[in-house]
Backbone as XML, in Angstrom:
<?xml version="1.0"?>
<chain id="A" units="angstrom">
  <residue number="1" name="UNK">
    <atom name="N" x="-96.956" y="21.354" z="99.386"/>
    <atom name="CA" x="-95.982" y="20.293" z="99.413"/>
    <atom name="C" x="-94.654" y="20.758" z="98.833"/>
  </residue>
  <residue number="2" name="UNK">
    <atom name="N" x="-94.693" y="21.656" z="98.132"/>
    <atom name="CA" x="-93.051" y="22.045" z="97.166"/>
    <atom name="C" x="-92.624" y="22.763" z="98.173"/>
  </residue>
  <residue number="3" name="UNK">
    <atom name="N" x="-93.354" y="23.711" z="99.013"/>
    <atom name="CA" x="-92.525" y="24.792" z="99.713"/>
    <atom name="C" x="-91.973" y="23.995" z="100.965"/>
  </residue>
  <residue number="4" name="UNK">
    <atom name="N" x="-92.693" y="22.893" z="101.498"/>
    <atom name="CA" x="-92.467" y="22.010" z="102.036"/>
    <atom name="C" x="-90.894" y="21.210" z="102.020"/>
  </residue>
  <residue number="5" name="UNK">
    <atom name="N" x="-91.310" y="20.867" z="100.624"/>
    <atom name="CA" x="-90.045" y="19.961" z="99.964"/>
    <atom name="C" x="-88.849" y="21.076" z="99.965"/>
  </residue>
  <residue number="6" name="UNK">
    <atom name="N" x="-88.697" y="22.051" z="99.556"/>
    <atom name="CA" x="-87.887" y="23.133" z="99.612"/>
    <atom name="C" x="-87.306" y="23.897" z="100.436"/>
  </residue>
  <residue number="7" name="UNK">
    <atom name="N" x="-87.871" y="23.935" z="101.376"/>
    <atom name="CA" x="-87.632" y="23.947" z="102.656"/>
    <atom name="C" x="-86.958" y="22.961" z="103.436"/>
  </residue>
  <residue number="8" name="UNK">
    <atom name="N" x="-87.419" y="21.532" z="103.125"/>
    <atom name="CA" x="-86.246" y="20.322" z="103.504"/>
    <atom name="C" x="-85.116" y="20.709" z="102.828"/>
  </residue>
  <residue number="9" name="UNK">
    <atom name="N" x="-85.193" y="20.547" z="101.312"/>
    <atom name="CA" x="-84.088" y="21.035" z="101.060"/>
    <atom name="C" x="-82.843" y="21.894" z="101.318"/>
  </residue>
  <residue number="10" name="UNK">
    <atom name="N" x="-83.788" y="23.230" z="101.534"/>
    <atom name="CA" x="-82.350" y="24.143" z="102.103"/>
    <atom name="C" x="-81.755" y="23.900" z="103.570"/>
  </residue>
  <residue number="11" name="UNK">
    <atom name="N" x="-82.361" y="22.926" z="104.644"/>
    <atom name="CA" x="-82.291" y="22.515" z="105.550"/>
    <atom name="C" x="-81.074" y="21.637" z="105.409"/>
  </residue>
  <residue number="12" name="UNK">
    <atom name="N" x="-81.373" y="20.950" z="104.258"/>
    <atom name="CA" x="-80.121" y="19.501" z="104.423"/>
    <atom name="C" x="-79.071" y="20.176" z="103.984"/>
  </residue>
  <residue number="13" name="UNK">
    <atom name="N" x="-79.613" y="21.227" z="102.753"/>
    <atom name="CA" x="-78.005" y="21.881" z="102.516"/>
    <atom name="C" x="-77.149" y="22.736" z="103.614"/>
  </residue>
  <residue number="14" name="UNK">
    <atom name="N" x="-77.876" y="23.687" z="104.028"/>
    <atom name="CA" x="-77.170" y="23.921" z="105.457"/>
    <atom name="C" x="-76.304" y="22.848" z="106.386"/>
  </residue>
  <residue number="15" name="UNK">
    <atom name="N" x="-77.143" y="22.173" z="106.447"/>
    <atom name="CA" x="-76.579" y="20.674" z="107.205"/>
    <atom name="C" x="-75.469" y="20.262" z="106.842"/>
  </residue>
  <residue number="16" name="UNK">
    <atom name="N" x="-75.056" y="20.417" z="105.619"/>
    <atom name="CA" x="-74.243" y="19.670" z="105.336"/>
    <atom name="C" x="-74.691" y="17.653" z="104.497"/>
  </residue>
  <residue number="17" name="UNK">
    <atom name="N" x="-76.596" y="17.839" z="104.422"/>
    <atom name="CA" x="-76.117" y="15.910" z="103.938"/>
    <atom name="C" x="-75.538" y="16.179" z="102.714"/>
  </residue>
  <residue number="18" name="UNK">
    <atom name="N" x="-74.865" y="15.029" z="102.606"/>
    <atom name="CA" x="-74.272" y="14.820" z="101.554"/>
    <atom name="C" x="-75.090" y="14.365" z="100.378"/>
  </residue>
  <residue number="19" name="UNK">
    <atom name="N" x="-76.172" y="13.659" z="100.418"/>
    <atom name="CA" x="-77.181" y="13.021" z="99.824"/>
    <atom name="C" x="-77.917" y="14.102" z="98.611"/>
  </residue>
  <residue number="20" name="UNK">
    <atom name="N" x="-76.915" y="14.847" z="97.457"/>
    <atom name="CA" x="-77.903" y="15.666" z="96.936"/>
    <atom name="C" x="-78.851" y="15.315" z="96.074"/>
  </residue>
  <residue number="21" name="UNK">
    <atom name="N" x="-78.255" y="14.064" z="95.086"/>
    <atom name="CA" x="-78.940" y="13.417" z="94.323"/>
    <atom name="C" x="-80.432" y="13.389" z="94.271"/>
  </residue>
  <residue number="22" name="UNK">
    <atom name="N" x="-80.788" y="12.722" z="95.561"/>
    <atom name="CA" x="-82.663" y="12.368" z="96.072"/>
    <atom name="C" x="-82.956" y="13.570" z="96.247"/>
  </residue>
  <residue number="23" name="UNK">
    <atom name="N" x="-82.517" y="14.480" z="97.210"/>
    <atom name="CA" x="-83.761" y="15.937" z="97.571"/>
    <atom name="C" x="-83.233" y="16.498" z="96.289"/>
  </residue>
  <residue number="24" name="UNK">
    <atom name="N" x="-82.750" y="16.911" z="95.203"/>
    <atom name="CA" x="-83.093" y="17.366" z="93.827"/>
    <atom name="C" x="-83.634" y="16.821" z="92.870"/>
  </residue>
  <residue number="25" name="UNK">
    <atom name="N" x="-84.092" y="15.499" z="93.026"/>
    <atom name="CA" x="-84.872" y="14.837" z="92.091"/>
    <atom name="C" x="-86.478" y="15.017" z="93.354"/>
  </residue>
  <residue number="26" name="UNK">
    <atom name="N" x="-86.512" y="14.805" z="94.112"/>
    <atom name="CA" x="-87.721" y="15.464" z="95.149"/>
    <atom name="C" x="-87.836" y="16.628" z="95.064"/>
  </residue>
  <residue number="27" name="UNK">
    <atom name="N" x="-86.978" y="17.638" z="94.650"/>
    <atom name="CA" x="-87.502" y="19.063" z="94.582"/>
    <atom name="C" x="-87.786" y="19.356" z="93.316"/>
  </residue>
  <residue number="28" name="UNK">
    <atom name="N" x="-87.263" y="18.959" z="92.200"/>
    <atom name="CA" x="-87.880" y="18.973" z="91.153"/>
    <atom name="C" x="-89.245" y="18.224" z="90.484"/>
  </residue>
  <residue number="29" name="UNK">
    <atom name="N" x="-89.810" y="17.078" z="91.198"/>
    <atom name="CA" x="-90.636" y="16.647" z="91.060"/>
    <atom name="C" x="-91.777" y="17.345" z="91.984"/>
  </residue>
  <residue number="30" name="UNK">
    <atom name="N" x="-91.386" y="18.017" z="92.632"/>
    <atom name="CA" x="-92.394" y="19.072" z="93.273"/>
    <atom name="C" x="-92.698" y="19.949" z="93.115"/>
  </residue>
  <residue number="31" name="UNK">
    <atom name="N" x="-91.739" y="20.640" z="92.063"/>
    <atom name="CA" x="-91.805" y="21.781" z="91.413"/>
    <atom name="C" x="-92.751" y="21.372" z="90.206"/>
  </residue>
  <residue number="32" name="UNK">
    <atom name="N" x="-92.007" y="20.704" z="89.416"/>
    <atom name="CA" x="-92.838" y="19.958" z="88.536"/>
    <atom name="C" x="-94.617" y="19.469" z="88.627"/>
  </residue>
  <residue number="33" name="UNK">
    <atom name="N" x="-94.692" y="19.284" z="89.489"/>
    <atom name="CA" x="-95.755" y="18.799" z="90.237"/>
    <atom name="C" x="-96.711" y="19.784" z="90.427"/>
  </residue>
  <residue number="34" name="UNK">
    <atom name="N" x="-96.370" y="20.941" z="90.736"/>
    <atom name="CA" x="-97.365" y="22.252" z="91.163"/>
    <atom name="C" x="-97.290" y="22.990" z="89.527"/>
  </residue>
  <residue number="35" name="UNK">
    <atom name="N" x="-96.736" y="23.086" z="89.215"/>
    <atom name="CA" x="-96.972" y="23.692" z="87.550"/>
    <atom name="C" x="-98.096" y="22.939" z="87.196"/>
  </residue>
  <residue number="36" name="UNK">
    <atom name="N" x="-98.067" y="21.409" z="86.950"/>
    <atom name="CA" x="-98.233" y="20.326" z="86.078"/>
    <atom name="C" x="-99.941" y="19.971" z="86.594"/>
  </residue>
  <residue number="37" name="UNK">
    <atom name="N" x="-100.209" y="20.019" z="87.868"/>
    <atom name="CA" x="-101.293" y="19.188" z="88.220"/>
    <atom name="C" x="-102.395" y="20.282" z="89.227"/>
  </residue>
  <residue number="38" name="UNK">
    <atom name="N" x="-101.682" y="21.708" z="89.360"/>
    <atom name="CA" x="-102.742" y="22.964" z="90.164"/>
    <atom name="C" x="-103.619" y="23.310" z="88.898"/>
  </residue>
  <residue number="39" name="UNK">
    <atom name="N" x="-104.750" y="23.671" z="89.226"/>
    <atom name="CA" x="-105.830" y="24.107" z="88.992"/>
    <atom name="C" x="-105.559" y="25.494" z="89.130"/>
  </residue>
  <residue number="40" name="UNK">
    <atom name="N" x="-104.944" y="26.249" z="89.585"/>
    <atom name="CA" x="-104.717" y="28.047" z="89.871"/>
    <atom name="C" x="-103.589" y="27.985" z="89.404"/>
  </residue>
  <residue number="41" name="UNK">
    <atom name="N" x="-103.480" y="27.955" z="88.302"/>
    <atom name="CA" x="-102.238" y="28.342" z="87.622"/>
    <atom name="C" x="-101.582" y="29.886" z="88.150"/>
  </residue>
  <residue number="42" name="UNK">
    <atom name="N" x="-101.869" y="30.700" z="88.050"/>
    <atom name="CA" x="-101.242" y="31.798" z="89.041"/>
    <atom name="C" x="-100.739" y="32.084" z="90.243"/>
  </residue>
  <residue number="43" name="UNK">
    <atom name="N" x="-101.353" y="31.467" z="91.385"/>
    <atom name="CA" x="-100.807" y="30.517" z="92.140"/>
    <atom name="C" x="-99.757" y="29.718" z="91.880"/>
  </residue>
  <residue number="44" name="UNK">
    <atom name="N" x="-99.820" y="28.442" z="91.049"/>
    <atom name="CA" x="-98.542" y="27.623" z="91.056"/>
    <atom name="C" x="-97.804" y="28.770" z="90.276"/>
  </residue>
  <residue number="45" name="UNK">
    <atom name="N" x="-97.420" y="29.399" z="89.415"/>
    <atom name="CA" x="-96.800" y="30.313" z="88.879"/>
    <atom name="C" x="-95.879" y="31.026" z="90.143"/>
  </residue>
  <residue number="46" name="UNK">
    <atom name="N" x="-96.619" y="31.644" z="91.015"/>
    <atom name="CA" x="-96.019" y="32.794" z="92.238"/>
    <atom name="C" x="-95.255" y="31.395" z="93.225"/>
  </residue>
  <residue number="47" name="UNK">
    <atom name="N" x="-95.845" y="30.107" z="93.598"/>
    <atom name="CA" x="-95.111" y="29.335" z="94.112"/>
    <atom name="C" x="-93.801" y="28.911" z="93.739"/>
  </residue>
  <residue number="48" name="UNK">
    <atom name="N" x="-93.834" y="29.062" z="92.496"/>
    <atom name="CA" x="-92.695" y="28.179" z="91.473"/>
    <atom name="C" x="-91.505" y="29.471" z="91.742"/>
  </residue>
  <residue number="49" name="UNK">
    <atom name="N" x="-91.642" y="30.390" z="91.641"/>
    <atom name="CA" x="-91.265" y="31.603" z="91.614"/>
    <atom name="C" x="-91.010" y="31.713" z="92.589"/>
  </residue>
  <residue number="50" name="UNK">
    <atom name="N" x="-91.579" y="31.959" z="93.644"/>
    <atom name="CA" x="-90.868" y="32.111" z="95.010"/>
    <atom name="C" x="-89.551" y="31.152" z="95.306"/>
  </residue>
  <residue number="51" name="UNK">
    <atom name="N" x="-90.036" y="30.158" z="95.508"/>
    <atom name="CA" x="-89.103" y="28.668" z="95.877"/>
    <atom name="C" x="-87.584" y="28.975" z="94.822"/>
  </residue>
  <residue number="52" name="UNK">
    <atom name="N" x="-88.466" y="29.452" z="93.249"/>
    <atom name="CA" x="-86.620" y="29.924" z="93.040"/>
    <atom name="C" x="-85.887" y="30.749" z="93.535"/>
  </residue>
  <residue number="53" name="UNK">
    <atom name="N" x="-86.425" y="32.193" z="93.790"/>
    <atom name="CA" x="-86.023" y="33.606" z="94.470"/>
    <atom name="C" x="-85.356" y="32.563" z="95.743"/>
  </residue>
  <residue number="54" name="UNK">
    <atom name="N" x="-86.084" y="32.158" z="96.666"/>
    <atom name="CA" x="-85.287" y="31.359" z="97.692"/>
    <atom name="C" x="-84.246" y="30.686" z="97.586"/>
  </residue>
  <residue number="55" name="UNK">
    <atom name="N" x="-84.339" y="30.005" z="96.592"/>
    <atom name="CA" x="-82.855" y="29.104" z="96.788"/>
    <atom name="C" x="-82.004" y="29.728" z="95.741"/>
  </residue>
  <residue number="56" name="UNK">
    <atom name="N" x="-82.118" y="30.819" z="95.247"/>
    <atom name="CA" x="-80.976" y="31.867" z="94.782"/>
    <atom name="C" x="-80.718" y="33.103" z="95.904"/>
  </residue>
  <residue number="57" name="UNK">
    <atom name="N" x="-81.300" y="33.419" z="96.709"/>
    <atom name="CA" x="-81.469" y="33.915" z="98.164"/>
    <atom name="C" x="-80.541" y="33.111" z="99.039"/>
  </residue>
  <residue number="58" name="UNK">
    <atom name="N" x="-80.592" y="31.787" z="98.913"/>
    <atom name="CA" x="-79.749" y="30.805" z="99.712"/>
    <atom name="C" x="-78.320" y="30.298" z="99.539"/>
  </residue>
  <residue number="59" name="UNK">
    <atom name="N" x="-78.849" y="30.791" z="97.921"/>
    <atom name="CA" x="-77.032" y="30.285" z="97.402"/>
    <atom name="C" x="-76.172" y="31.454" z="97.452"/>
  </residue>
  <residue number="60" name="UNK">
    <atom name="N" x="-76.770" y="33.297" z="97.096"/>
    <atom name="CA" x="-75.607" y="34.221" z="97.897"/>
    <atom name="C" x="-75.093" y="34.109" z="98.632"/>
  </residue>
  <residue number="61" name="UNK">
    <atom name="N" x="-76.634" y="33.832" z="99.930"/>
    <atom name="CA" x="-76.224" y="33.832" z="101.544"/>
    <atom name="C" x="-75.272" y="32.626" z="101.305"/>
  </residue>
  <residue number="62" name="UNK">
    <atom name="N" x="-75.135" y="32.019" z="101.633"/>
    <atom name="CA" x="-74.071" y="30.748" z="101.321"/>
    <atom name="C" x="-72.596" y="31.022" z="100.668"/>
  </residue>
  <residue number="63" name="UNK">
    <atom name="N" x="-72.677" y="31.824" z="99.542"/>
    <atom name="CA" x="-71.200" y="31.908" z="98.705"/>
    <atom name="C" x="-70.739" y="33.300" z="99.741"/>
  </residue>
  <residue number="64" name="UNK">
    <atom name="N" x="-71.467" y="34.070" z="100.412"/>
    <atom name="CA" x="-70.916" y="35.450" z="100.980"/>
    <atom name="C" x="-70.703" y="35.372" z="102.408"/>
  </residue>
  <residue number="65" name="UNK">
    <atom name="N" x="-71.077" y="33.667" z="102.720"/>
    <atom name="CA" x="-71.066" y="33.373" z="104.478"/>
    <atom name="C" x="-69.667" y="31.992" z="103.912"/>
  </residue>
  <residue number="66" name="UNK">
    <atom name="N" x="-69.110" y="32.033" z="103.005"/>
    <atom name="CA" x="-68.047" y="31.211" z="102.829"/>
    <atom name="C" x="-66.562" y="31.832" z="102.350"/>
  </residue>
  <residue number="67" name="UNK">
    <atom name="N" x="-67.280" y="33.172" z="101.798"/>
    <atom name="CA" x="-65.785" y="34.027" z="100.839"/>
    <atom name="C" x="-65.377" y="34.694" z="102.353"/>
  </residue>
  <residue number="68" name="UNK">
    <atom name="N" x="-65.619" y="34.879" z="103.533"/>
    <atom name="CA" x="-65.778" y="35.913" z="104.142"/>
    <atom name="C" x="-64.605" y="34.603" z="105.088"/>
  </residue>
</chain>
C-alpha cells in the first residue's frame, strides 16, 4: 500500500495537482503505517527506504529537468 501511495504521489506531482496537503498526509501515514504495524520489520525497513531513495530520485530529476 505505501509504494502504492507513493507512487500516486509522484504521479500528482508530475501532474502538476495542486492538492499537496492530502497526498503528504496519505504518504506519511503510509509510511508510518508500514514501520508501525509489519510484522517483517526488515522488510518495512528496505520499503521505507526505498520510497525515500525515490522521491529524492524524483526531486533531482525534477530540479535538473527545470534548471535546464
Amino acid at each position: 500500500m505505501a509504494l502504492l501511495l507513493s507512487l500516486v504521489f509522484g504521479v500528482f506531482g508530475a501532474l502538476g495537482v495542486s492538492d499537496a496537503l492530502f497526498s503528504s498526509i496519505c504518504l506519511y501515514v503510509a509510511i508510518y503505517s508500514v514501520g508501525a504495524w509489519s510484522q517483517h520489520r526488515m522488510l518495512a525497513r528496505w520499503t521505507r527506504l526505498g520510497i525515500i531513495a525515490g522521491m529524492f530520485i524524483w526531486l533531482f530529476w525534477t530540479l535538473l529537468e527545470h534548471a535546464n
